[in-house]
DOMARDO-281318 format. One record per residue (C-alpha): residue in three letters; z negated, x, y. Coordinates in Angstrom, 1 decimal. Example, Ala and Ser with C-alpha at 12.3 -4.5 7.8 and 13.67 -1.06 7.14 Angstrom:
+------+--------+--------+--------+
| code |     c3 |     c1 |     c2 |
+------+--------+--------+--------+
|  ALA |   -7.8 |   12.3 |   -4.5 |
|  SER |   -7.1 |   13.7 |   -1.1 |
+------+--------+--------+--------+
//
This chain:
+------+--------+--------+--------+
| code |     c3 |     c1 |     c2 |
+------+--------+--------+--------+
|  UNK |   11.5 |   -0.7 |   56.4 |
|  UNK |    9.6 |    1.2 |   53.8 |
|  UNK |    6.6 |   -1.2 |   54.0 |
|  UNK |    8.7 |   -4.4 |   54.3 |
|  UNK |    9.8 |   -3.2 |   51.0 |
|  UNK |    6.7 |   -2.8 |   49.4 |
|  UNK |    5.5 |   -6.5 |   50.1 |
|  UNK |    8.7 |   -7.8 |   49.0 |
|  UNK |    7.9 |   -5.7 |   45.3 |
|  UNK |    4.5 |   -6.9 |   45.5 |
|  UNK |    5.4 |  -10.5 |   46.3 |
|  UNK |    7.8 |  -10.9 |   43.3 |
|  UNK |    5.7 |   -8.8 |   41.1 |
|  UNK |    2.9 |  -11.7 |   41.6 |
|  UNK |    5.3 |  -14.4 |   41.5 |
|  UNK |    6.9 |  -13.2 |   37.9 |
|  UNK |    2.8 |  -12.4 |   36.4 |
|  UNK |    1.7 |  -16.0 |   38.4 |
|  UNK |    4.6 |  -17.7 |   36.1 |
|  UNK |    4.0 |  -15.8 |   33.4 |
|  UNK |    0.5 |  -16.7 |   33.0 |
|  UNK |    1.2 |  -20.4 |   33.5 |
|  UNK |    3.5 |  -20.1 |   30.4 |
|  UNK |    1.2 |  -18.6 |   28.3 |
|  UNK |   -2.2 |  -20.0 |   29.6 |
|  UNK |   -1.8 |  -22.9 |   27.8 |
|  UNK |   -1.3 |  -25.2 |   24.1 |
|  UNK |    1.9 |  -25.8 |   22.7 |
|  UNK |    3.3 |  -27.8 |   20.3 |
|  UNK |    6.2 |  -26.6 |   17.8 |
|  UNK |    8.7 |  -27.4 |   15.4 |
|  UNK |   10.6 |  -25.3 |   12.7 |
|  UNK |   13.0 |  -25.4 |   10.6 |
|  UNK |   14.5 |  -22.9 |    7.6 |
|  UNK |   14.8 |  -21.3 |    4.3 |
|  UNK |   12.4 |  -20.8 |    1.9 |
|  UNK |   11.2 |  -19.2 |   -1.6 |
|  UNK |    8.5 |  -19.1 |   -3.8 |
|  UNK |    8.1 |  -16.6 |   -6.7 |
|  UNK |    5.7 |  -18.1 |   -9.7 |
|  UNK |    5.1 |  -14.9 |  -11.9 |
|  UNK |    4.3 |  -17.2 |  -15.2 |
|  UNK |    2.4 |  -16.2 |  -18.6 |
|  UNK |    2.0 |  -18.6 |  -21.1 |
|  UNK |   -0.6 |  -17.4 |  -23.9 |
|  UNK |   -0.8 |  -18.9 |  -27.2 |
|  UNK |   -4.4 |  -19.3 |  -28.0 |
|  UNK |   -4.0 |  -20.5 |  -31.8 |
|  UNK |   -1.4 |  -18.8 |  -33.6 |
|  UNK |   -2.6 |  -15.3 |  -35.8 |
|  UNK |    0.2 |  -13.5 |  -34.2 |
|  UNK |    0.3 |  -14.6 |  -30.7 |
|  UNK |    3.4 |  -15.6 |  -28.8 |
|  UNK |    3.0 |  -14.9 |  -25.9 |
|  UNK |    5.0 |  -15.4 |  -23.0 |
|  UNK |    5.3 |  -14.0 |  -19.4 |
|  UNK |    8.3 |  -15.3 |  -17.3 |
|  UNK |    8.8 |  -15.2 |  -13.4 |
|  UNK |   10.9 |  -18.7 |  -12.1 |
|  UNK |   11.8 |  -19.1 |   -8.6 |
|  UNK |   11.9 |  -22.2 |   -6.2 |
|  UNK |   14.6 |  -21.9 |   -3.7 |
|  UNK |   14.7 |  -24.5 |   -0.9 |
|  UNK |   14.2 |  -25.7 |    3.0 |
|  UNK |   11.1 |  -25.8 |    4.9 |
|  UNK |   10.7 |  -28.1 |    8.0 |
|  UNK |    7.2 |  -27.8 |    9.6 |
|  UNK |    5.2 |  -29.0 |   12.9 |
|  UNK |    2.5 |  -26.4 |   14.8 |
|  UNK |   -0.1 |  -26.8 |   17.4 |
|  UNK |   -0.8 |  -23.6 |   19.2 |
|  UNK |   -2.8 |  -21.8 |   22.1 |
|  UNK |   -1.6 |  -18.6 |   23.9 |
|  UNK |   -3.7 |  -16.5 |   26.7 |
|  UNK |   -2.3 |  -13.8 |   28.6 |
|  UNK |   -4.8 |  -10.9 |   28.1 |
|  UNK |   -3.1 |   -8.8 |   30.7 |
|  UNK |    0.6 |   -8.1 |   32.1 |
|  UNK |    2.1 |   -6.9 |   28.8 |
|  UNK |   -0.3 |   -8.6 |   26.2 |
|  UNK |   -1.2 |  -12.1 |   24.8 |
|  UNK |   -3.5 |  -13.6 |   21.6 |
|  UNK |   -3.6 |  -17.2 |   20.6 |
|  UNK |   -4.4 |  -18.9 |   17.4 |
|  UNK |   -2.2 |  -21.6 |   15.7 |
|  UNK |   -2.2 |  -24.3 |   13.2 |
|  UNK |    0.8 |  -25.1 |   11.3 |
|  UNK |    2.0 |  -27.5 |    8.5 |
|  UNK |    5.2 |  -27.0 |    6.6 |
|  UNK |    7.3 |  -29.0 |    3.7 |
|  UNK |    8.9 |  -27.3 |    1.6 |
|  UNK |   11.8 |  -28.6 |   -1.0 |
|  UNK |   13.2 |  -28.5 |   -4.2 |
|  UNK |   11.3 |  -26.5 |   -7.5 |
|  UNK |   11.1 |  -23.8 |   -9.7 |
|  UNK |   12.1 |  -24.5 |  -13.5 |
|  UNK |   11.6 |  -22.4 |  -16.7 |
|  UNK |   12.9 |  -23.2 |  -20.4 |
|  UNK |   11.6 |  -21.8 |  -23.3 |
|  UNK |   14.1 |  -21.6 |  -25.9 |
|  UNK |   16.0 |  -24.6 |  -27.2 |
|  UNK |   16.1 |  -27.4 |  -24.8 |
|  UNK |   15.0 |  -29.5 |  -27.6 |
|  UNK |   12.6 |  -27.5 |  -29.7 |
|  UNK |   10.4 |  -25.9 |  -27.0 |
|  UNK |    8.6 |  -26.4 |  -23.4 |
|  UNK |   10.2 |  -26.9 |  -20.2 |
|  UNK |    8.1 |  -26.2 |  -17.1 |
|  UNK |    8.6 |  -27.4 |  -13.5 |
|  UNK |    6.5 |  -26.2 |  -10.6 |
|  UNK |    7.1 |  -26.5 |   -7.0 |
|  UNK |    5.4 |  -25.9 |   -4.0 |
|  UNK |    5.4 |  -29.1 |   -1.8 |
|  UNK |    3.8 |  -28.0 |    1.4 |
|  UNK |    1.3 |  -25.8 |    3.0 |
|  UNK |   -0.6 |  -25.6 |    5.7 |
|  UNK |   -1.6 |  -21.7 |    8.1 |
|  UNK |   -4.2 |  -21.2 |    9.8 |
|  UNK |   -3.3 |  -17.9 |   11.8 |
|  UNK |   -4.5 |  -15.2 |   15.1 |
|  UNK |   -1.3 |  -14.5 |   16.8 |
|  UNK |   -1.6 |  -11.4 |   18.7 |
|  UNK |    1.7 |  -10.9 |   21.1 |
|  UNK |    3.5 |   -8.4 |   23.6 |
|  UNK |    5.7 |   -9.4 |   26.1 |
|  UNK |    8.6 |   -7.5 |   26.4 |
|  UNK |   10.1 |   -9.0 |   29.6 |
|  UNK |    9.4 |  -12.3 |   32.0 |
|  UNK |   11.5 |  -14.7 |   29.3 |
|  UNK |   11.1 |  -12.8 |   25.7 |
|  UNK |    8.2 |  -11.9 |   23.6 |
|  UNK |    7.5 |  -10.3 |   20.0 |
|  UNK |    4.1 |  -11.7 |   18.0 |
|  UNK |    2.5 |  -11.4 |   14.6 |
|  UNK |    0.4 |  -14.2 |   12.7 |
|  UNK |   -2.2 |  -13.0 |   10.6 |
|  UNK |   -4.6 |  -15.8 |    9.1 |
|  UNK |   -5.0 |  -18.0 |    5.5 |
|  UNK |   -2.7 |  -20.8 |    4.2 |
|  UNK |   -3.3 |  -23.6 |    1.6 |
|  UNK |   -0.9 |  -24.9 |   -0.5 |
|  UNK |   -0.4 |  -28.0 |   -3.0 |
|  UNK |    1.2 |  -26.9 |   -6.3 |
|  UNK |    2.7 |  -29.5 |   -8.2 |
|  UNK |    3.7 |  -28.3 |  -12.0 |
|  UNK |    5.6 |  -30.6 |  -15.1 |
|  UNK |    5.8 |  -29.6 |  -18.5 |
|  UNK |    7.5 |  -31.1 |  -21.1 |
|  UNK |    6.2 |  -30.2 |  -24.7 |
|  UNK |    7.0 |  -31.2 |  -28.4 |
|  UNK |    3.4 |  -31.9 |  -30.2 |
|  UNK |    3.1 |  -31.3 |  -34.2 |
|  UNK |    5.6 |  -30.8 |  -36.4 |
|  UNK |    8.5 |  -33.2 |  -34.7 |
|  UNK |   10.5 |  -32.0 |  -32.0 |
|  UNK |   11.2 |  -35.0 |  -30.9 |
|  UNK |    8.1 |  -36.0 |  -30.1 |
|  UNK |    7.5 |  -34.7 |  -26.3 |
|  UNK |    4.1 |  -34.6 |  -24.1 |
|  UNK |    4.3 |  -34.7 |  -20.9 |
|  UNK |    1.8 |  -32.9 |  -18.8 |
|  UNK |    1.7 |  -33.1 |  -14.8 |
|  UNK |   -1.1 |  -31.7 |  -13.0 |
|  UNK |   -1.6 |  -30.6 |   -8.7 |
|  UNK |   -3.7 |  -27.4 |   -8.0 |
|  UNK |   -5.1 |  -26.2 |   -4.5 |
|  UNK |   -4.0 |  -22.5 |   -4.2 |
|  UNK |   -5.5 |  -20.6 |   -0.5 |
|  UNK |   -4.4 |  -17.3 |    0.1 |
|  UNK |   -3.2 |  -15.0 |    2.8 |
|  UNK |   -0.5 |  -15.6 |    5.5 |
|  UNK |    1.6 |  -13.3 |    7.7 |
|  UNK |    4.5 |  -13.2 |   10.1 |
|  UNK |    6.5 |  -11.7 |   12.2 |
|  UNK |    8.2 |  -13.7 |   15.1 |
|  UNK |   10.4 |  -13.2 |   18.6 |
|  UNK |   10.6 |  -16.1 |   21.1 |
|  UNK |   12.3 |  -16.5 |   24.4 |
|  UNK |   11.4 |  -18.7 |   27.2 |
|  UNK |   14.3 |  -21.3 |   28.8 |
|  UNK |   12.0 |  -22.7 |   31.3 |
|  UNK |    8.2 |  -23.2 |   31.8 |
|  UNK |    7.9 |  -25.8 |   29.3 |
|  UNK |   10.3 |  -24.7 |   26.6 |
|  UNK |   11.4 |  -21.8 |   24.1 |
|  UNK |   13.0 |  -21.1 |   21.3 |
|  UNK |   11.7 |  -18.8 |   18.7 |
|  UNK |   12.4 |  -17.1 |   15.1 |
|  UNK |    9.8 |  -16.2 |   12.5 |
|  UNK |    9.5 |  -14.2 |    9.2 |
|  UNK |    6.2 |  -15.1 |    7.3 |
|  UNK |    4.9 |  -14.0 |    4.0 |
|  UNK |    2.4 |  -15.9 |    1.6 |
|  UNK |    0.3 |  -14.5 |   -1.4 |
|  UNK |   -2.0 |  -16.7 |   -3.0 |
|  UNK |   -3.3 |  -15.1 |   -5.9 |
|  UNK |   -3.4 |  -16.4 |   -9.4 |
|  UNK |   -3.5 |  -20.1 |  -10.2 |
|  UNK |   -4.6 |  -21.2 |  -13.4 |
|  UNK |   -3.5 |  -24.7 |  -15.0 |
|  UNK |   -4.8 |  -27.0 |  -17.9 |
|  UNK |   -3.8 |  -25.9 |  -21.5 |
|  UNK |   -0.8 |  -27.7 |  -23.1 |
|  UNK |    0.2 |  -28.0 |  -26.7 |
|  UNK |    3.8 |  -26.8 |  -27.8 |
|  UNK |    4.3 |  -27.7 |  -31.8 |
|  UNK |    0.8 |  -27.0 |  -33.1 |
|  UNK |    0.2 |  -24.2 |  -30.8 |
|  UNK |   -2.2 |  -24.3 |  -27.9 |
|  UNK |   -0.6 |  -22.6 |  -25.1 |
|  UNK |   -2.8 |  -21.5 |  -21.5 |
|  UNK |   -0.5 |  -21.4 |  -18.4 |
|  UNK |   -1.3 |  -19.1 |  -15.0 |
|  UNK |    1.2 |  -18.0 |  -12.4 |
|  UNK |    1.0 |  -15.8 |   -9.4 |
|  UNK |    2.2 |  -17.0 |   -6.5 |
|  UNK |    4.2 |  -15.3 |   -3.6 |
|  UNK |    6.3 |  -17.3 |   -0.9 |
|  UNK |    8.6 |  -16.3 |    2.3 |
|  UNK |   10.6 |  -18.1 |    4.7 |
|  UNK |   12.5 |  -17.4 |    7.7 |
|  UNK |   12.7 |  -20.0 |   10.3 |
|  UNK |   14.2 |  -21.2 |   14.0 |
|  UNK |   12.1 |  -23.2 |   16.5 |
|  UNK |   11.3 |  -24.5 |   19.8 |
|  UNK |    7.8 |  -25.2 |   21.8 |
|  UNK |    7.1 |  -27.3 |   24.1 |
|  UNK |    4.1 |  -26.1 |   26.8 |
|  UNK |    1.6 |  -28.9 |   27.4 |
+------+--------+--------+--------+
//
């Protein structure tokens, strides 16, 4: 009785590693969806004046990310799993910062309109259907940024400057997913971004030449699903 007992543990034991293997052994493809927020840490610096104006004010962009992955998983042993992962998100709406009155000083607009991870994803599996992973790896990211500026000594006279910058820095995350059947499960994830300091073309505001840099920090929480191949 003992021993039948013992084969039928052994039995199941192989059949729950055998088809946990299969679902990890193999690429994926995901999509996301969720909130997001970037923090632009701004300084302005006036590079004409004798007394220098000088400004330094954060501005945050609030909006939705939607995104698309491609991913491979390996189960290392019972318990643990690594992978790698390449991911593209879009991310909406924009950051905006006034100085002063709307019609006698700059208005700036900068938004992040998508970036792209390139991430190691270590995991543990906590039972047959759930598992908890980080991503640790490097994003890039297209900043867009629009300043309106009066020029001379009329404030009605406005330049317009627009200009995209390339900003790579670091990415990490924090995710939980859950397995519905061998093909499909659902996840949630928690990533930060930092990617440093960005510096953008000098503008004029009245007759004063202004340099612009921002730091740039992001998060976003998201929900998912992935689809084995």
């Amino acid at each position: 009785m003992k021993l039948n007992k013992l084969i039928c543990i052994v039995i199941l034991e192989f059949i729950s590693t055998s088809a946990l293997a299969s679902s990890y052994d193999k690429f994926y493809v995901a999509v996301d969806a969720g909130i997001f927020q970037a923090d632009f840490n701004n300084k302005y610096i006036d590079r004409t004046d004798v007394i220098p104006q000088n400004i330094e004010q954060p501005s945050i962009q609030y909006g939705y990310t939607s995104g698309i992955a491609l991913g491979y998983s390996r189960l290392m042993s019972q318990n643990y799993f690594i992978g790698g992962q390449l991911s593209a998100n879009f991310d909406g709406n924009n950051a905006s910062f006034q100085s002063g009155a709307s019609n006698t000083s700059f208005s700036d607009q900068i938004n992040m309109s998508h970036h792209f991870d390139l991430t190691f994803v270590p995991g543990l599996v906590l039972s047959n259907s759930i598992a908890t992973y980080l991503k640790l790896g490097i994003s890039y990211a297209l900043l867009e940024d629009e300043i309106n500026s009066p020029a001379g000594f009329n404030s009605t006279i406005m330049t317009h400057y627009h200009s995209n910058e390339n900003a790579i820095g670091f990415a990490a995350g924090l995710g939980i997913a859950k397995s519905l059947t061998d093909h499909i499960s659902l996840f949630t994830e928690a990533n930060y971004h930092d990617y440093g300091t960005i510096d953008y073309a000098d503008f004029q505001n009245f007759m004063t030449t202004y340099s612009h840099s921002t730091h740039i920090y992001s998060y976003d929480v998201v929900i998912g699903a992935a689809y084995t191949i």
